[in-house]
N, C-alpha and C positions, 0 to 999 in steps of 0.2 A: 815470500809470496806477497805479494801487491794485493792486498785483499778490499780495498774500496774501490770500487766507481762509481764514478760522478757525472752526473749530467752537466753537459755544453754549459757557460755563461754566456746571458746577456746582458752588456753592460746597461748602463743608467745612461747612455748616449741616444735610445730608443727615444727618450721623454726628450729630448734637446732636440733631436729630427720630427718628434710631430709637431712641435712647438713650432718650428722653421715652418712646416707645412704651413702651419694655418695661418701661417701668415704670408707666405710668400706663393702659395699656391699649387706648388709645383716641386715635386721630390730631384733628390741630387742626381745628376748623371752620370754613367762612365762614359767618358770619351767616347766618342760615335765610332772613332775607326780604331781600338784596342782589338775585338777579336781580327782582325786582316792581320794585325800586326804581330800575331803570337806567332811564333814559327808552330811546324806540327811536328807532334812527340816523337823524341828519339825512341829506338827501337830499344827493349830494355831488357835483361835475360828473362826476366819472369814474364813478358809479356809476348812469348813466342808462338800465341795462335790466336786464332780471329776464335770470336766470343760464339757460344753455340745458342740455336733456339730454345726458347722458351713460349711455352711451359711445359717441364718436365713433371709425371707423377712418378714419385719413388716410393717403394715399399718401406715404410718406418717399422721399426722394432717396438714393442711399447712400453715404456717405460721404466727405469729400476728404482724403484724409492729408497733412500735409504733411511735407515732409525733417527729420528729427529728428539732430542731430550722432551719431555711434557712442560720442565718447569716454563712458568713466565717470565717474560722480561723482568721482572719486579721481586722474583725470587732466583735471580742469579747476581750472587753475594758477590762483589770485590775484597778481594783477599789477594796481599800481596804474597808471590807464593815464595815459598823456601829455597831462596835462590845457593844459598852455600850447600845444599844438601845437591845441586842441580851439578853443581863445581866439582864437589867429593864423588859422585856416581862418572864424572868425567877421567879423573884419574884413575879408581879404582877398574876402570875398559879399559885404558892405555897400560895397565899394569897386571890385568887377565889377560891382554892380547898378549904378552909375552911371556907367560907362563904356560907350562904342557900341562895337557888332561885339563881343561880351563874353556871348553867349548860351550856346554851347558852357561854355566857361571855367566861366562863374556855376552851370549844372546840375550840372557834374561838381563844383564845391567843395559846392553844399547835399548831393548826394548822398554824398560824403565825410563832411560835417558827421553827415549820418542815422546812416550807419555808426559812428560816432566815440561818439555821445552812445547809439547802442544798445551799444557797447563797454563806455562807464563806466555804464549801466542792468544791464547783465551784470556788472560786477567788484563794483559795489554788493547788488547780490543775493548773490553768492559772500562779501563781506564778512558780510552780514547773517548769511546762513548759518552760517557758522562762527562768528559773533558769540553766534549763539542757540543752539548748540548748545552752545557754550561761555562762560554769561557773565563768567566770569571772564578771559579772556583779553583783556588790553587792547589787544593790537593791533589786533585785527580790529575791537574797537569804535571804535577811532579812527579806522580806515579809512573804516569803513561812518558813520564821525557826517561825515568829510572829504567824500564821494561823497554821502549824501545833501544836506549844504550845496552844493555844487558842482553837483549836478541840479537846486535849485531856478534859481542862478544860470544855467545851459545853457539852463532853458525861455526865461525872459526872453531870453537872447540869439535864442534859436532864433526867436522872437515876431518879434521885432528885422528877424532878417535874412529872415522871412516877410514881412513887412508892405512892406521895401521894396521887396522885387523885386514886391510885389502894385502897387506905387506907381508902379512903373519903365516903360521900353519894353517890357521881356519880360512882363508879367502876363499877356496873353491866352496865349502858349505854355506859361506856365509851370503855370498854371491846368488845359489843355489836356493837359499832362504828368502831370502830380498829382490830378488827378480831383475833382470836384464835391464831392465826400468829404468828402477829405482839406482841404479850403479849406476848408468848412464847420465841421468839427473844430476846426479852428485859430482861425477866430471866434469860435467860443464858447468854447472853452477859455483863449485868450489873454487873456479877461477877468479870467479866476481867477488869475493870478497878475501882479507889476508886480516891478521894481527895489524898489517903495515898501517891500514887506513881507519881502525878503531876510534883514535883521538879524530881522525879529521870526520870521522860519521857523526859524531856525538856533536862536533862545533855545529855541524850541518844540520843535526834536531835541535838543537838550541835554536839557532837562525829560524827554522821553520815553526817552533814554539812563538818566537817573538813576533814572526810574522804574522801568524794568526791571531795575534790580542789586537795586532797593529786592523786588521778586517772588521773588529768591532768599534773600532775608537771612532767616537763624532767629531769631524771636522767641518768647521764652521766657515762661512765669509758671510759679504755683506751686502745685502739687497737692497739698494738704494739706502735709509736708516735704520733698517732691520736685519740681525745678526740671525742668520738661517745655515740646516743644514740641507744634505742632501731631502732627506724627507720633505726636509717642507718645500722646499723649490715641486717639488710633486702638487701641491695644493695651491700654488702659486701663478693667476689668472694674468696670462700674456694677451695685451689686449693692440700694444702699440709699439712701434719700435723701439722705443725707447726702453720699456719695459723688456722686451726682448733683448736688448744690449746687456741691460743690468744685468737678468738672469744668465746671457752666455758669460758675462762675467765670474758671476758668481759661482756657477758652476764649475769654470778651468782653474778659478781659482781654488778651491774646493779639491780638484782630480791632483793641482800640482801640489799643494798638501800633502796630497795622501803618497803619490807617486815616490817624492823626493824624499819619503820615510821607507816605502816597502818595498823602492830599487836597488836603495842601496842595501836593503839584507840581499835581494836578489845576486846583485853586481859579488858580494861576498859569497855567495854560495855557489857563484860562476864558478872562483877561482878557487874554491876548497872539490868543488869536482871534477875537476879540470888537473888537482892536484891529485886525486881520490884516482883518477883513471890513470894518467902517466904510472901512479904507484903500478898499480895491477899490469904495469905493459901493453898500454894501447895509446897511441897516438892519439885518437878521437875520443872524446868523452860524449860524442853524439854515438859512437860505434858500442861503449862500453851500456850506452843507455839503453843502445838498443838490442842489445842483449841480453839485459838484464830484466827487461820485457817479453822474452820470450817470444820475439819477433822471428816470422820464418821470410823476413822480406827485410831489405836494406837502408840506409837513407838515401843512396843513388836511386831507388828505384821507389822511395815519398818523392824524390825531385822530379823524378820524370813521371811520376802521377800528378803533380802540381804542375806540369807543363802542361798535362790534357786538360786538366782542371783550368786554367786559366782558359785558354781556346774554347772550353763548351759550356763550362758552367759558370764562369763571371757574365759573358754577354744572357744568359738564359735567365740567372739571378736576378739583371738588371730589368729584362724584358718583364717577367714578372712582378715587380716593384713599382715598373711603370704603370703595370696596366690594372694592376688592384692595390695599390698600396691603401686607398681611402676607404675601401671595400672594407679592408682589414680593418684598419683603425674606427671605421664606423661598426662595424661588428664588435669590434674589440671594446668599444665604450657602451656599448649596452648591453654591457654583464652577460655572465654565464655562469656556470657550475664550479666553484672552487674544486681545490686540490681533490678536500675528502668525498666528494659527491661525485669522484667518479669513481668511487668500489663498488655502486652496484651497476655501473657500468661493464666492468671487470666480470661482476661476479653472470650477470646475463650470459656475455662474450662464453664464459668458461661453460657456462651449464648447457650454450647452444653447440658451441661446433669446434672448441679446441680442446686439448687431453684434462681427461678427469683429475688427472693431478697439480694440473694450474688453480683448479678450485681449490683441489686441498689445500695448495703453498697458499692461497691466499687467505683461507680459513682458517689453516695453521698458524697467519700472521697478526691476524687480528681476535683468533681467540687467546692466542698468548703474551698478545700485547707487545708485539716484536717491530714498532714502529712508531717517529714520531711524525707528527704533523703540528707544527707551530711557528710562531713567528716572533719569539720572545726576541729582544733586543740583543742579549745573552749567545744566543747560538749563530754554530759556525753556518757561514753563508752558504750555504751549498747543497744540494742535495747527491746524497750517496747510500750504494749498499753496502753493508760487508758481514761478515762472517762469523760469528763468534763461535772459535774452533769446535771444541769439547763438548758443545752441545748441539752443536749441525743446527746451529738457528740462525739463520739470517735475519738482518736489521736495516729495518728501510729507514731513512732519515732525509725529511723536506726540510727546508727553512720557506714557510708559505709568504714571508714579505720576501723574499729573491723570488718565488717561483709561485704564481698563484693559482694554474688550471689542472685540468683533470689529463693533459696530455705527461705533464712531468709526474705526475702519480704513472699512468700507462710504461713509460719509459723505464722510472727502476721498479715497474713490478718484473719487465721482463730482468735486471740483474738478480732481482731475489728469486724469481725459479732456477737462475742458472744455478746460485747458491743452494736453494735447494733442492735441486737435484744431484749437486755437487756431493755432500756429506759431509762426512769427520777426513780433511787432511790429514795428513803425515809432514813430517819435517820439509822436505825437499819436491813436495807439489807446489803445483801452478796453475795458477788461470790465465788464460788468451787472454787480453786484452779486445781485440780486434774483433775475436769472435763474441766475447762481452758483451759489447756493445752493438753486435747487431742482433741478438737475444733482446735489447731495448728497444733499438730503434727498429727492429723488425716490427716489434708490439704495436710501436707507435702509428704504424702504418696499416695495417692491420687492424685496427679498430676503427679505423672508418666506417667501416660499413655500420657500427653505431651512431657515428656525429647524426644522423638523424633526429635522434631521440635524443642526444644530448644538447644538439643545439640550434634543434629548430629549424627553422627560415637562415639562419645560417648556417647550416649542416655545410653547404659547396664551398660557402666563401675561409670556415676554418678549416676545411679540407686544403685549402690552396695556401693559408695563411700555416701550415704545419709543413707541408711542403716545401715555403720558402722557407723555412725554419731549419728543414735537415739539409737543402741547398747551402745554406748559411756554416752548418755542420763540417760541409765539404769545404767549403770556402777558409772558413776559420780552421778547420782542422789544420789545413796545407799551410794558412799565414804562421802562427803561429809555430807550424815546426821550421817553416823558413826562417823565422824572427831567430829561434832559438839554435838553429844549425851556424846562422850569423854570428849569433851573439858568442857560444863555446868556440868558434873558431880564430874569437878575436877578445879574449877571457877579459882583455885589461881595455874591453871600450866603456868609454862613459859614460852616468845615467844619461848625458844629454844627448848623446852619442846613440844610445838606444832607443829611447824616446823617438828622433826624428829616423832610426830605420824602420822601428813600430807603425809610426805614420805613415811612411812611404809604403810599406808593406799591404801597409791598410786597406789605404789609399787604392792601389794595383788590383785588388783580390775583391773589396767591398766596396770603391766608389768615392770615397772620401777619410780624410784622416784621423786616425783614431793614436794620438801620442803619448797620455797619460794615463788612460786607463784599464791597459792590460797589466796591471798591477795587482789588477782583482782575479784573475783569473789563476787561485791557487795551485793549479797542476804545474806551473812551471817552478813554482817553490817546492812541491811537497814530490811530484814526481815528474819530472823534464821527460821530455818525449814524448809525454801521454798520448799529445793534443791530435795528432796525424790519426787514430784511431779511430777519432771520430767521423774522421773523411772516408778512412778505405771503408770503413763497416757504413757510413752512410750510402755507399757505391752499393753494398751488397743488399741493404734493406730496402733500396728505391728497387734492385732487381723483385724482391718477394713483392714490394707492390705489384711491380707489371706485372707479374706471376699474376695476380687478384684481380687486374682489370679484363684477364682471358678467360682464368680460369681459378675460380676460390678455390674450388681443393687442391689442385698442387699446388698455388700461393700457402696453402695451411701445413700440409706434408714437405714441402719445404722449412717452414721455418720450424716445423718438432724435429726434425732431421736434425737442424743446426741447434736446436735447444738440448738434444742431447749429449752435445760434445760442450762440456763443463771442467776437467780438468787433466791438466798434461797432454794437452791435444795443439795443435798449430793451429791457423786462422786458414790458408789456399785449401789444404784438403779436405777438411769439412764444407767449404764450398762446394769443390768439386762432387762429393757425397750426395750433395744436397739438391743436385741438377745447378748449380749456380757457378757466374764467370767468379773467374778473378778479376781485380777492378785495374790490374797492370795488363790485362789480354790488350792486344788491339783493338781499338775499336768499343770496347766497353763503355767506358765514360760519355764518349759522341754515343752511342747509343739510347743511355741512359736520359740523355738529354733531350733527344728527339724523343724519345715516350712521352717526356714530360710536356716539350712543345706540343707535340700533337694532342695531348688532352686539355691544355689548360691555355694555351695559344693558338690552336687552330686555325686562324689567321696570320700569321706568324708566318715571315719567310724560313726557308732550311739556312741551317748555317753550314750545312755540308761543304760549298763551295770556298769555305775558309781555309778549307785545309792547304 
């Protein structure tokens, strides 16, 4: 189970484009005649019907809470658990599965076993925790590199002692016990993992250990006679060309630093999963990723959504760019509400018109202290939620110098209700991905109707400026799985070789080139694939928006609908559930876009005629 998500990154290319701005007056273009030149989308299996009206009210069920532990974050002990007693409860199943009158005996040891491997899934999360919060601290990194080697090993055993008791006299009871389900689960997931790819897992958490110290490290250049890092080019007054030279200097030299240390673990972890998927029998390591995700949709059918994406949403991105970029940036410089100053934004939202138990998860979270908020030097860049099994407590985690407003609090509060409405997993559950993330970015849209009170006189303009934000979502989701479908199909290309397709990619999708610095963008080290998740479920949470601009309560019933489906579920049919398209229908995406024109371009010619 993939138990963190993470919010989108922005790189530090943001500061270098308004810096251009003010000097040169005028934001970058995309080529004037790009949208004529897309062809229009191939027709795709999944997208075999025109998209239905909206808005739909659907009767929601209301809610199941499940038992959440009381203790606090602060009184849940790391304890590395008893892993050889985890080993011996393994043998002793595989050696009651082949003894008679052995029924009893054999359930109570797998259900030991369940217990056991959700213990060390819990102390490896509380590793990780404290690992990411503090990278410099070696122990918990060792912990957390021990426990996650040790999880790969428990699956295969767990596979192991699955498979024989399925072989055995007990299979029909045990089957009978365990549910259609949970058997099911176990078939197909037992594919993705073997004894074969053990050593190559572990070189693979190594690589992803070293990269993450490599995220903290200060790298330096030189500002004219002053040795600066990223930070301080931040406080660094571009007044003249010249000075503007220095700084693009300083900067690329600065990204290619950092680039030509955290590519090449990257370029290495190409080809150890690249060798990791050949093992398991599949030609693609794009095919085996995306499995492994619990995707009920293809990478033929992310390409042929980055084909609509390209035709509706690069020229739409742009349009918007052009017509408030300075809006933004002048909004954006006269302050507003950090991270932590939007909980009782949250907590209004929850006590006016959404489920009584979004308050709870959130009171839950911060009476127990299940969340940080900081900007220590020390922690990992990123903001993420996840799970810590054993005690159904979810854990929200900002880094406030990456991310500093009250929309990226909005964002993973919606992953931690998913979490907690989720519960105590078992060995062989799973969260959507897909549907994840639009529990986030559902939220984040959906709170609009507070930017009032949150931000004044510019309530419309950070309305527009969030907007371009999960556009960017789409945008980057689709680059970056195209970078990455490129890069696994061609395992032995170059860093310099990726670099200049990164660019070109960039380039096509965003406007201008970005070569060095998707090296920050930890999902393609820690979990390749991710990135497209964030496009389709961006498709589905701009639908709950236009649900809101008709009609707020099926906009609200819509998204509890899909906040219900939390775990072992697909991403299409809880859409469908929910009154919502899929983002492969026809016509979806052009949809999608025209809402957008129409509310925030109104002058704006249609691009319908591109097609």
């Amino acid at each position: 189970m993939d138990s963190k998500n993470t919010k989108r990154t922005r790189t530090f290319l943001c500061l270098l484009l308004c810096i251009l701005l003010l000097i040169s007056g005028c934001s970058q273009a995309v080529p004037s005649d790009r949208s004529s030149e897309a062809d229009a989308p191939a027709e795709t299996e999944t997208a075999v019907q025109e998209t239905t009206p909206l808005p739909v009210v659907i009767d929601v069920p209301d809610e199941v809470i499940p038992e959440h532990s009381e203790l606090s974050y602060s009184e849940m002990t790391y304890q590395r658990p008893d892993i050889d007693a985890v080993y011996a409860n393994f043998d002793l199943a595989l050696a009651q599965a082949g003894q008679e009158n052995a029924e009893a005996e054999l359930f109570a040891t797998y259900d030991t076993l369940l217990a056991q491997i959700s213990e060390v899934s819990t102390m490896d999360t509380l590793a990780t925790l404290q690992s990411e919060i503090n990278l410099s601290d070696s122990y918990y990194e060792e912990e957390m590199t021990l426990l996650d080697n040790e999880m790969t090993r428990m699956d295969n055993r767990m596979n192991e002692v699955t498979e024989a008791i399925l072989q055995s006299a007990y299979a029909d009871a045990f089957r009978e016990r365990m549910g259609d389900d949970f058997i099911e689960r176990y078939e197909f997931y037992s594919q993705l993992n073997s004894p074969e790819i053990e050593a190559l897992s572990e070189q693979a958490n190594a690589l992803v250990t070293e990269y993450k110290k490599l995220l903290t490290k200060e790298y330096t250049s030189m500002f004219g006679d002053e040795e600066v890092t990223l930070e301080d080019l931040q406080t660094v007054e571009i007044t003249t060309q010249e000075e503007l030279n220095l700084f693009y200097d300083a900067y690329y030299d600065i990204y290619k630093k950092k680039n030509a240390e955290c590519a090449e673990i990257y370029r290495q972890l190409v080809q150890l999963r690249v060798e990791i998927a050949h093992t398991l029998g599949y030609d693609s390591y794009a095919d085996y990723a995306y499995d492994n995700l619990g995707r009920d949709f293809t990478k033929e059918d992310a390409a042929r959504f980055a084909d609509m994406v390209k035709q509706y949403i690069v020229p739409l991105y742009q349009e918007l760019d052009d017509r408030y970029y300075n809006q933004i940036r002048v909004a954006a410089q006269s302050g507003g509400p950090g991270v932590e100053e939007g909980i009782p934004y949250l907590q209004q939202a929850f006590a006016k018109e959404f489920p009584a138990a979004m308050g709870d998860a959130l009171s839950y979270m911060l009476d127990h202290g299940l969340y940080i908020l900081d900007d220590d030097t020390n922690m990992m860049q990123a903001g993420f939620t996840t799970l810590i099994d054993d005690y159904a407590a979810p854990f929200l985690f900002i880094n406030t110098a990456v991310y500093s407003n009250p929309g990226t609090l909005f964002h993973e509060f919606g992953h931690y209700y998913n979490f907690y409405l989720m519960g105590r997993p078992r060995w062989n559950d799973s969260n959507n991905l897909d549907i994840a993330e639009v529990h986030s970015q559902g939220l984040e849209l959906l709170m609009f109707e507070y930017y009032p009170d949150i931000y004044g006189e510019n309530s419309d303009i950070m309305q527009i400026s969030s907007i371009s934000d999960l556009l960017y979502s789409i945008l980057s989701g689709c680059c970056e799985d195209e970078f990455q479908q490129k890069v696994f199909e061609n395992p032995d290309m170059s860093i310099d070789e990726m670099n200049q397709l990164h660019s070109d990619l960039y380039e096509e999708y965003l406007g201008f080139p970005m070569p060095y610095e998707w090296v920050e963008i930890h999902h393609h080290f820690e979990t390749p694939f991710y990135y497209i998740s964030y496009a389709t479920s961006a498709a589905s949470a701009f639908e709950i928006w236009e649900m809101s601009t008709l009609s707020r309560p099926a906009a609200l019933a819509a998204y509890r609908s899909i906040t219900q489906n939390t775990i072992n579920c697909g991403y299409l049919e809880p859409l469908k559930r929910a009154g919502l398209n899929s983002p492969f229908d026809a016509g979806s995406i052009e949809r999608i876009a025209e809402a957008i024109r129409a509310k925030y371009l109104p002058q704006a010619p249609s691009h319908r005629q591109g097609r």
